[in-house]
C-alpha positions in Angstrom: -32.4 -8.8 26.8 -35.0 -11.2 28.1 -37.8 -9.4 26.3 -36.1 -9.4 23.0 -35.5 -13.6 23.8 -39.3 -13.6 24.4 -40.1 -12.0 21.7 -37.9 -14.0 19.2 -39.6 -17.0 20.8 -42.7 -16.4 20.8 -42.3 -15.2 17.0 -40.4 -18.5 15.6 -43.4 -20.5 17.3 -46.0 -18.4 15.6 -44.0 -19.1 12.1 -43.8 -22.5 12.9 -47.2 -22.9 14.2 -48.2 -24.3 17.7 -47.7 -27.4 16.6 -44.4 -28.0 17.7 -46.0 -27.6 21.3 -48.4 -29.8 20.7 -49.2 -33.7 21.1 -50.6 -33.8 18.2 -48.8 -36.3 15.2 -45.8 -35.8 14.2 -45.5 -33.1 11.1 -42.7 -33.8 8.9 -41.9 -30.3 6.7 -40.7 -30.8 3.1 -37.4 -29.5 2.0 -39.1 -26.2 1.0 -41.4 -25.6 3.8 -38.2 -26.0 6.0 -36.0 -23.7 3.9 -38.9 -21.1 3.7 -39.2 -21.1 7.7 -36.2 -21.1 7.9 -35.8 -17.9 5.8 -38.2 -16.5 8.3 -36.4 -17.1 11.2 -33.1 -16.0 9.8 -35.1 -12.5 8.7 -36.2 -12.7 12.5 -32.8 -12.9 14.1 -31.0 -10.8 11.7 -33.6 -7.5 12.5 -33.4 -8.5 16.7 -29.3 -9.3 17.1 -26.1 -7.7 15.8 -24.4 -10.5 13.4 -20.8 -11.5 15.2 -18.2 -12.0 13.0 -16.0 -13.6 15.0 -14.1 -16.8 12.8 -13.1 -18.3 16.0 -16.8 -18.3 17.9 -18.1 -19.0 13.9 -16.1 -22.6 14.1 -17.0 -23.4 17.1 -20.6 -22.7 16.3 -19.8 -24.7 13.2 -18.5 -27.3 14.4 -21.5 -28.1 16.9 -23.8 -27.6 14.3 -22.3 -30.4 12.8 -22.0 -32.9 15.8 -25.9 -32.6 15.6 -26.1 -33.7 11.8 -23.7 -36.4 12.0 -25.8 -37.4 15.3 -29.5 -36.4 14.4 -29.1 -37.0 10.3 -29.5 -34.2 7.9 -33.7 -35.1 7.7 
């Protein structure tokens, strides 16, 4: 399990670039760049994990995912 974390890890921050380990500026994606690494990611996850379809762990998830864009905006 560890390995597969690792390697999920070390794959988003290849997608994404070592920039978001960096101190270099700050890089601000467009709407499409975001969507289209985010489409990568997704591809990512979905071939390494079994998809849960669980409503009540879904809401939860849901609803946390929310908290952050009411907190952190939606940019």
């Amino acid at each position: 399990m560890f390995c597969k974390r690792l390697t999920i890890a070390i794959t988003i921050s290849l997608l994404l670039g070592w920039d978001c380990v960096s101190t270099s500026p700050v890089h601000a994606f467009s709407v499409k760049e975001e969507r289209e690494y985010g489409q990568k990611m997704l591809a990512v996850i979905r071939s390494e994990f079994d998809l849960l379809d669980q409503p009540d762990i879904n809401q939860y998830i849901n609803k946390l995912g929310q908290e952050i864009v009411n907190i952190a905006g939606s940019q």
